[in-house]
C-alpha positions in Angstrom: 127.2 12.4 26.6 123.7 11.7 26.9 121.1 11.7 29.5 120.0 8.2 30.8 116.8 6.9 31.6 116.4 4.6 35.0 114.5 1.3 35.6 114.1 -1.1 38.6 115.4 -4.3 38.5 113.7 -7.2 40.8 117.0 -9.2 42.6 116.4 -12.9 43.3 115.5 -11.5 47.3 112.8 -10.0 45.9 114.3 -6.3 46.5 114.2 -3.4 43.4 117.4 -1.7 42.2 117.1 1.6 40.2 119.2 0.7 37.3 120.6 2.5 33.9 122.0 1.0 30.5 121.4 -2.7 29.5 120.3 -4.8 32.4 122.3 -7.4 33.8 122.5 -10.6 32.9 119.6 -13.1 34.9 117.6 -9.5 36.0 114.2 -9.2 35.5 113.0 -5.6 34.0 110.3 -4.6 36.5 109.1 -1.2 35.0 110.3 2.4 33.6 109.8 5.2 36.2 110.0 8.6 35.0 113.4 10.1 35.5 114.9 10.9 38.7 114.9 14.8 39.5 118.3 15.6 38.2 118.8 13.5 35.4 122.2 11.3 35.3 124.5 12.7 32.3 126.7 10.7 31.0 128.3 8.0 28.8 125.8 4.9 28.2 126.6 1.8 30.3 129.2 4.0 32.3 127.3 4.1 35.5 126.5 1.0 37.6 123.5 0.5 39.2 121.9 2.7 42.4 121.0 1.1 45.6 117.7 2.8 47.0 118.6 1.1 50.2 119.8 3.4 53.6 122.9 4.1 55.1 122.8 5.6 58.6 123.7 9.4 56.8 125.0 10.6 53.5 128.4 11.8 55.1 128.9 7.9 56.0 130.3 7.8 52.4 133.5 8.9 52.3 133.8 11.8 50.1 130.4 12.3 49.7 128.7 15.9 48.8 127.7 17.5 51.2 123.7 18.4 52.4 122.3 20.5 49.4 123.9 18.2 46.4 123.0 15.8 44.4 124.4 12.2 43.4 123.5 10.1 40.8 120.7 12.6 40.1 119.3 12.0 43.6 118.8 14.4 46.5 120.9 13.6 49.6 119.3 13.8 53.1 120.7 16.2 55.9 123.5 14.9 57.6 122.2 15.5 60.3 121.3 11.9 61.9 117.4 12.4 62.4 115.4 9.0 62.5 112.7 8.3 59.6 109.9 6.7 59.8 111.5 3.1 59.9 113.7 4.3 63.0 116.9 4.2 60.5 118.4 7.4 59.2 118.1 7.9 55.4 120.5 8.5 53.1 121.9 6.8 49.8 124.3 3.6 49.9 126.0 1.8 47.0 125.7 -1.6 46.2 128.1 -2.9 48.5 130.2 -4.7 45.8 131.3 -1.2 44.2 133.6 1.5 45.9 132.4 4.8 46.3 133.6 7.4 43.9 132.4 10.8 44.0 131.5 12.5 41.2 131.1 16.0 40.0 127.6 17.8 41.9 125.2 20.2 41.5 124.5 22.6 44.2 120.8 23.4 44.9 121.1 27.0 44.6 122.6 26.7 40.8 119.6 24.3 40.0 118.2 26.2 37.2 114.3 27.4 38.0 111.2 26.0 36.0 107.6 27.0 35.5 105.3 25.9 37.9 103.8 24.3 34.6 106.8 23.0 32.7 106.1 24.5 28.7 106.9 21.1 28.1 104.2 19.6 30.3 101.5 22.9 29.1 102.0 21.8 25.5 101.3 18.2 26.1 98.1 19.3 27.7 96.0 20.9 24.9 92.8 21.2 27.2 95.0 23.2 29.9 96.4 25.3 26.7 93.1 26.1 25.4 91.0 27.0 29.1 93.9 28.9 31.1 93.7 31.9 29.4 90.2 32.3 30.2 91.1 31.7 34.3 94.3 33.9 34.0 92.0 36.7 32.4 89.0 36.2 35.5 91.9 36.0 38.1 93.5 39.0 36.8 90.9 41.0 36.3 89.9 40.1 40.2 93.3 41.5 41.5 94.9 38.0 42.6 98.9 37.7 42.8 101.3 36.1 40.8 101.6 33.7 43.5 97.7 33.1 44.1 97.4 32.4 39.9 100.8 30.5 40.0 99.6 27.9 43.1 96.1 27.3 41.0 97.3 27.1 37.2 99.7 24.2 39.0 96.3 22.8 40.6 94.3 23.2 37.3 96.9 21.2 35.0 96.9 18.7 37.6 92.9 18.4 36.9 93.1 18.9 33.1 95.8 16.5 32.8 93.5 13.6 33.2 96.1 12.3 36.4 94.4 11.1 39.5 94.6 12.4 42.4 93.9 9.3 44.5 96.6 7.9 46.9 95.9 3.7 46.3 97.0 1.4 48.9 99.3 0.1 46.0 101.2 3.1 45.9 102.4 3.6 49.5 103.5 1.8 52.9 102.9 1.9 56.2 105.2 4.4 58.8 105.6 1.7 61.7 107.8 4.5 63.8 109.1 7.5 64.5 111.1 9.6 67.3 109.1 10.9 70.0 108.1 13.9 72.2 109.4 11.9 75.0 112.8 10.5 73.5 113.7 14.0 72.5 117.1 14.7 73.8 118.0 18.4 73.4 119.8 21.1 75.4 116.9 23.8 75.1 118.3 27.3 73.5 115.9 29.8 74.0 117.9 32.1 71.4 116.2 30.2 69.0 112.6 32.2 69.8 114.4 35.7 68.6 113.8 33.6 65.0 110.5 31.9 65.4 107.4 33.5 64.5 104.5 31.6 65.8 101.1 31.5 62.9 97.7 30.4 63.6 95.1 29.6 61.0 92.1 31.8 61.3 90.5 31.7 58.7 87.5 29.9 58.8 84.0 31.1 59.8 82.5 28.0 61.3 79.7 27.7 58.9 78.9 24.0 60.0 78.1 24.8 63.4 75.8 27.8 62.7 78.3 30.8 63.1 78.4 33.5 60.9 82.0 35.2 62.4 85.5 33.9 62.9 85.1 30.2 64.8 87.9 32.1 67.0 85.0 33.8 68.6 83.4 31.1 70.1 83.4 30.7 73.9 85.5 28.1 74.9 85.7 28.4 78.7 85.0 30.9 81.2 83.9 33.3 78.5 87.0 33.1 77.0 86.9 32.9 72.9 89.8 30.7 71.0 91.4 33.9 70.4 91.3 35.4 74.3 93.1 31.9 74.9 95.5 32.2 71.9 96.8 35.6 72.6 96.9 34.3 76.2 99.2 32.0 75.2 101.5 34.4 73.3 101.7 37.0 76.2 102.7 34.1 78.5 105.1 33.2 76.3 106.7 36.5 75.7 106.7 36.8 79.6 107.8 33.3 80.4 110.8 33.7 77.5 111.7 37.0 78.2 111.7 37.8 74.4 108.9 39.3 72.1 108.0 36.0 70.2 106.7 36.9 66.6 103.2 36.5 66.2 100.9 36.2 63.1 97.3 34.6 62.1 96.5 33.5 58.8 92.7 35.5 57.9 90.3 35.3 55.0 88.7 37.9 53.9 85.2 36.8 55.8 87.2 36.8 59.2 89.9 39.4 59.2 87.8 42.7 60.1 86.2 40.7 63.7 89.5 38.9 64.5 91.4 42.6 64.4 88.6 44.4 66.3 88.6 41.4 68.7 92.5 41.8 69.1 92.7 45.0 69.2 92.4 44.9 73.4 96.2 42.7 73.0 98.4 45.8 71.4 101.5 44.3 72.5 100.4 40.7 70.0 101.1 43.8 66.4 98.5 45.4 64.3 98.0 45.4 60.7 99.9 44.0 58.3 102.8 42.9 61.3 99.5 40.5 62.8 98.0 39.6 59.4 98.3 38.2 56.3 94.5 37.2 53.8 94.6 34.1 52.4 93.9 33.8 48.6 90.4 32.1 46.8 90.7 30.4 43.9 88.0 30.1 40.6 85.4 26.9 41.1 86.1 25.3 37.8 82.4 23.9 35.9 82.7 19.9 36.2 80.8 19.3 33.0 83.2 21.8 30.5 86.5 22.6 33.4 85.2 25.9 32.2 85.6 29.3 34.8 82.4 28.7 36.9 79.6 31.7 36.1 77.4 32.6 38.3 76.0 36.2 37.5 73.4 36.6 40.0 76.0 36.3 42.9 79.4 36.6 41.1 81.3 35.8 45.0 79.4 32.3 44.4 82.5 32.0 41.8 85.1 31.8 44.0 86.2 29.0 47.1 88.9 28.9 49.5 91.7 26.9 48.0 92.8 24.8 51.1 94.8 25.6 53.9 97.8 24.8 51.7 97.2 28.1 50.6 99.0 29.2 53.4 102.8 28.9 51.2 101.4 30.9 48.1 99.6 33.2 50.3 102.4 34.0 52.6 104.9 34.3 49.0 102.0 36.7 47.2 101.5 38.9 50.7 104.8 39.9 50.8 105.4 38.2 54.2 107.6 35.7 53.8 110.1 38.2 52.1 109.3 40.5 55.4 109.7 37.8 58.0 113.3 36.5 56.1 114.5 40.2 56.2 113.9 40.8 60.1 116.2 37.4 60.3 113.2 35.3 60.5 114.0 31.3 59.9 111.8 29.5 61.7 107.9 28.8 61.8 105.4 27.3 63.9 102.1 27.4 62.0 98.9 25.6 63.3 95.2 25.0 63.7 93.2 28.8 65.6 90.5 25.8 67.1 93.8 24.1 68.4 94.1 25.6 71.9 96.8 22.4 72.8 99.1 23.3 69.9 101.6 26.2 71.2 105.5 27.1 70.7 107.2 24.1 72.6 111.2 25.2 73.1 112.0 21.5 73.2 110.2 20.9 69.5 111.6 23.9 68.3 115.4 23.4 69.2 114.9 19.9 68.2 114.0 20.8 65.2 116.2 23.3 64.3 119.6 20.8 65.4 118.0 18.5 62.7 118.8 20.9 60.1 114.9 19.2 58.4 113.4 21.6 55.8 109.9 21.0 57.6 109.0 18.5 60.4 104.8 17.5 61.4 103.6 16.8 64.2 101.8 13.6 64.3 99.7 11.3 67.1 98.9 8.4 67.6 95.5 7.0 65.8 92.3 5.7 68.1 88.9 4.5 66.8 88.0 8.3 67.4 91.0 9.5 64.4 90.1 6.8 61.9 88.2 9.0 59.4 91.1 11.4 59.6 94.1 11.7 57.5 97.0 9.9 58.1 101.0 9.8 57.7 102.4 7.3 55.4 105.7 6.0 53.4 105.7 6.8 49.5 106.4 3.3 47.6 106.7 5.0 44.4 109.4 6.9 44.8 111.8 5.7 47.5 114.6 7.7 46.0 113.6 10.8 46.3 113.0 11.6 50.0 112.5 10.3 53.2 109.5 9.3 51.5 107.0 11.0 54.1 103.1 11.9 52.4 100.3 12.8 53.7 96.7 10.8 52.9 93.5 12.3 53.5 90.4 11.0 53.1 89.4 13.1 50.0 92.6 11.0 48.5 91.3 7.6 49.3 89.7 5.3 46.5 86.4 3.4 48.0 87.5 0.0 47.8 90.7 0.9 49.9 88.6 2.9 52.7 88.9 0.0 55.1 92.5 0.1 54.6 92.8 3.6 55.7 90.4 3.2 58.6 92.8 0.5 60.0 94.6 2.3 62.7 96.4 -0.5 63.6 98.5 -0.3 60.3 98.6 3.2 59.5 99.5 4.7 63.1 99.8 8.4 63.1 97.8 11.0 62.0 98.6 15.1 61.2 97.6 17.1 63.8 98.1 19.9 61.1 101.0 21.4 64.0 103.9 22.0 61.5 107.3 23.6 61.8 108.6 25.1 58.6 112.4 26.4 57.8 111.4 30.1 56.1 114.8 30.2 54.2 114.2 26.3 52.7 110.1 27.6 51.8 111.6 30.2 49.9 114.0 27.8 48.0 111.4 25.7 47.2 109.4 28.8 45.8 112.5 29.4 44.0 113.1 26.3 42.4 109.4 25.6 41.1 108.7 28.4 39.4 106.4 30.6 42.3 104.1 27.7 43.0 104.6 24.5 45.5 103.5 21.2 43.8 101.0 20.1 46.5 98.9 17.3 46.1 95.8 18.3 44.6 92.4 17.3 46.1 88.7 17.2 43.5 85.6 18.8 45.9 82.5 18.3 44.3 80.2 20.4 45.1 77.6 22.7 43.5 78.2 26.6 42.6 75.4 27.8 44.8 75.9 25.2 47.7 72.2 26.1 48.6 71.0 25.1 45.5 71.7 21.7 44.9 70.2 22.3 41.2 72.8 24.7 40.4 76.2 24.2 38.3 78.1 21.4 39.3 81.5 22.5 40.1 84.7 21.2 41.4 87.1 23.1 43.8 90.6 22.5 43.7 92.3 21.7 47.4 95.4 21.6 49.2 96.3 20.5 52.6 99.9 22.1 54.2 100.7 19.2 55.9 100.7 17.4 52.2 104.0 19.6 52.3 105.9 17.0 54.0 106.1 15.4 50.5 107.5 18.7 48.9 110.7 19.1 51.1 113.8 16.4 50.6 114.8 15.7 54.4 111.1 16.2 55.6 110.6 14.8 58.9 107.9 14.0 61.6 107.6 13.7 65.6 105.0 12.0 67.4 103.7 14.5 70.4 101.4 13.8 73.2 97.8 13.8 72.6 97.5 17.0 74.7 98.7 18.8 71.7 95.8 18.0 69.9 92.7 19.2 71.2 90.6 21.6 67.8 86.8 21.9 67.8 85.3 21.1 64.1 81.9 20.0 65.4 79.7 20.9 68.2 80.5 17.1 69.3 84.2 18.2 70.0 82.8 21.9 71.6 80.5 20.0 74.3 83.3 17.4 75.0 85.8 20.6 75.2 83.4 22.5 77.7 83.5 19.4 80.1 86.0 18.5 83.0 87.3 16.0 80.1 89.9 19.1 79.7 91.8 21.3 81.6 93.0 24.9 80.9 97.0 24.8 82.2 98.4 27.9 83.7 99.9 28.8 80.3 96.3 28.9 78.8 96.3 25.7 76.8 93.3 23.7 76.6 94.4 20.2 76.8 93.3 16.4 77.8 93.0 15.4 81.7 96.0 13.6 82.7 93.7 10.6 83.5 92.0 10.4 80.0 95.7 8.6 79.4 95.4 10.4 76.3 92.0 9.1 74.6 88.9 11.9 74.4 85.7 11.0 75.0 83.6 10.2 72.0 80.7 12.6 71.9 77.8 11.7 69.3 75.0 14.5 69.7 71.5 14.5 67.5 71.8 16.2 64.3 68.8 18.8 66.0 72.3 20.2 67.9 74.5 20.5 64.9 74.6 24.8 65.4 76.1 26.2 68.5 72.6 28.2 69.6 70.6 24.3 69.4 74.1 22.8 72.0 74.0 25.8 74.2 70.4 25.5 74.8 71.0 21.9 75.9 73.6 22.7 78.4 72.3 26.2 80.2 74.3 25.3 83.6 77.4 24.3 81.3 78.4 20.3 80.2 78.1 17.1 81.9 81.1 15.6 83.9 83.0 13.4 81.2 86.0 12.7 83.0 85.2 9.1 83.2 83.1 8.8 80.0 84.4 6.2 77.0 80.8 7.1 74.5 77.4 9.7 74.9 75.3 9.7 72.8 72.3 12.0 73.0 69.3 11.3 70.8 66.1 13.6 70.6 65.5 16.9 72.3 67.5 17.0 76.2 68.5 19.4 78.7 71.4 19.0 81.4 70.7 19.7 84.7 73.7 21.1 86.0 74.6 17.6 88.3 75.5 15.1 85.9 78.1 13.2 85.5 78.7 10.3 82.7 80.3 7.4 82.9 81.4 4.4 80.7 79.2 4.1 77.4 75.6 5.7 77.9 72.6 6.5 75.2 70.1 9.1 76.2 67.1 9.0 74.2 64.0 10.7 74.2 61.8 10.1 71.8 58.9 12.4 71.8 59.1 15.8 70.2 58.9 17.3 73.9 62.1 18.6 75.9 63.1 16.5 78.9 65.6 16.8 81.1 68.0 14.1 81.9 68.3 12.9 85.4 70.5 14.2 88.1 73.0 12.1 89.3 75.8 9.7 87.6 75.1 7.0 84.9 77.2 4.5 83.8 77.3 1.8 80.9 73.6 2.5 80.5 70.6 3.8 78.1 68.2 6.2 79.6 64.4 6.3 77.5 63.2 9.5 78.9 
């Protein structure tokens, strides 16, 4: 016996055939692949060659292994009949020529576990071999996890290895469809909410709009902060189910002592360690050297936030994910604190779990407005692995393709970062790659001191959680309604927020008027009202009607008197160095020079 190595092989229809042994007679050799996950074993020449075409499910072969096995080396789908991103239902198929015959499988569970850096893979990386010890020493002696120091020595071999981390147009294809919101057809089961916990990221401080607290705490309407809404939300639910719905936020250590004293007035949401898990920091690694980043006269300069796909290590190194599988925990809702549109849906999460997918995201549909943002795409590389479902964000892009990306028209949905994730699947996964997840890995460049543009030039090592899709065989998405989708990342999306542009519903969300038909309007403010305090003063008697407004933008110092109302595509300018107010009144299509 000995183990085989695949390649493609182009047919005369122009389509690619994972093939083993001697090719065929008249095939063209396209290229060598690295092996497939669970390498075929077996006599050379003995196996013919593997379709990576679909089949409406696995279980349409007769005889096949069931959900959790492997053929041919490659991981079967659920069985479940979900559509992918081509509306068909993946799977693996035969050529058509050759009977089905099943052959001896591997469950999942007896796959055996590996390092989250293969020794293998370490010792063909001397430059990771040589520089980890001095990270594992600095993380050590800092008090980080095994999980924390397990998800960044996977993110650091990634760097030292020399790979890129770029997603080209090359190496994927467009998603032209998936199910939606609407064509969901499920029997609701609200049993399903005794094993859902529902998890909010909160750990960001806001920085880029002047705050020096949780965003949470911002005002959002009617003196209500993000988290006066959220836990809104979570008593409604807990009223409106009739069943205390687990819930949990996601903290850093810069927001975790406000958001629990804020909180603290909503007993019935848990306290301590039941309401919270910290998220982990990673080293900033020296560009020049890759060398532990020093910075003695403010050591904490040292250290970044590693992503919000820190949330799987962090929730693995906290203890929580052991605590929520033990009180029969399976299901998860995680998404966005500034996201007042994203809360537990019973028709998404029944959906979900009668799909029997590891993880499902939430996706929407791309405008003008969404073009810079991430979006949802196939993998072409490796079509026999998974649905093929990856995440692109923008950090991920190569230049020359960035008008690519920016084409909404070909690459139609984007992540709304609203996942659902199966606990008892995370844990597997954690399981079977050694303590770490193998997210894709994301260069920031910045500087150590990022108020000192002449100090060290580092790089911080990133990860997204929706780039999790492309972790989990039988990962799927669903696109939602746009009212699902409503955060705040700049004060552009706050003033929009604050106007009659959005509603609050009776179960505290903040979403979209009906009559937007789904499309926000697209604020551009001066940079002079970048911070919160600069907005605020602009606005005293609250936002400008935007109901009916497609574009503002708002150059040089403006107030708002409080009977405004915008309409179409207007440009206030004022170009003196004095404040004037704009108008009372509506304007449409126009450009006001005060």
């Amino acid at each position: 016996m000995s183990v085989m190595q695949h390649y493609y092989i182009k047919h005369p229809d122009g389509s690619l055939t994972a093939h083993y042994g001697a090719p065929p007679q008249g095939y063209q050799k396209v290229s060598t692949p690295s092996p497939i996950p669970a390498p075929l074993v077996s006599t050379p020449g003995s196996r013919p060659p593997m379709s990576v075409s679909t089949v409406p499910s696995a279980q349409a072969m007769p005889g096949a292994p069931s959900t959790g096995q492997f053929l041919y080396g490659a991981p079967l789908r659920p069985s479940v009949a979900t559509p992918n991103m081509s509306g068909r239902t993946p799977g693996l198929s035969v050529p058509s020529a050759m009977p089905y015959k099943p052959m001896t499988a591997m469950p999942m569970t007896a796959m055996p576990v590996k390092a989250s850096v293969p020794a293998k893979k370490e010792a063909s990386n001397p430059k990771m071999a040589a520089l980890w010890p001095k990270y594992e020493e600095k993380m050590r002696k800092e008090g980080l996890n095994e999980a924390a120091m397990a998800a960044f020595k996977y993110n650091f071999s990634v760097l030292t290895s020399g790979e890129s981390t770029m997603i080209p147009e090359s190496a994927i294809n467009p998603v032209d469809s998936l199910p939606s919101y609407e064509s969901l057809n499920v029997q609701t089961d609200p049993a399903l909410l005794n094993r859902t916990v529902v998890l909010k990221l909160n750990g960001g401080l806001g920085t880029g709009m002047g705050l020096e607290k949780a965003k949470s705490l911002l005002p959002v309407t009617g003196g209500l902060s993000f988290l006066d809404l959220i836990a809104q939300q979570v008593k409604d639910m807990k009223t409106r189910f009739g069943t205390d719905v687990k819930f949990m936020l996601m903290n850093s250590f810069s927001t975790s002592d406000d958001t629990l004293a804020a909180l603290s007035k909503y007993p019935e949401l848990g306290t301590g360690s039941d309401l919270e898990f910290v998220q982990n920091k990673a080293p900033k690694v020296t560009e020049a050297d890759l060398t532990p980043a020093s910075w003695p006269s403010s050591p904490d300069l040292e250290w970044c936030p590693p992503g919000h796909g820190d949330l799987y290590p962090a929730m693995l190194g906290s203890g929580t994910l052991d605590k929520l599988l033990a009180k029969g925990i399976k299901y998860m809702f995680v998404s966005n604190s500034d996201n007042l549109g994203a809360t537990l849906d019973l028709q998404l999460l029944t959906y979900f779990a009668k799909s029997g997918s590891p993880f499902m995201m939430e996706v929407a549909s791309r405008t003008d407005a969404d073009k810079k943002g991430g979006h949802l795409a196939e993998d072409a590389k490796h079509p026999w692995m998974t649905a093929g479902l990856l995440l692109r964000e923008t950090a991920q892009c190569p230049d020359e393709d960035e008008k690519e990306f920016q084409n909404v028209g070909k690459y139609k949905f984007f992540n709304t970062n609203n996942l659902w994730v199966d606990l008892e699947a995370l844990a597997k996964q954690f399981k079977d790659k050694g303590g770490a997840l193998e997210l894709p890995v994301m260069k920031n460049s910045k500087t150590v001191d990022p108020r000192d543009k002449k100090s060290t030039k580092v790089v911080q090592l990133e990860t997204a959680m929706g780039a999790a899709i492309s972790c989990f065989p039988g990962a799927t998405a669903v696109v939602v309604p746009r009212s699902r989708f409503a955060p705040v990342k700049t004060t552009n999306d706050l003033f929009a927020l604050r106007s009659d542009a959005y509603l609050q519903t009776p179960d505290y969300r903040i979403e979209l008027d009906p009559k937007r038909e789904g499309v926000p309007p697209n604020v551009k403010l001066d940079g002079m009202y970048k911070f919160v305090d600069a907005m605020d003063a602009m606005i005293p008697n609250g936002a400008p009607s935007l109901i009916n407004c497609k574009k503002l933008v708002v150059e040089g110092p403006v107030t708002f008197p409080s009977d405004v109302a915008i309409e179409g595509e207007v440009t206030i300018k004022n170009a003196s160095s004095d404040v004037k107010s704009v108008p009372a009144g509506v304007h449409k299509d126009t450009t006001l020079d005060l």
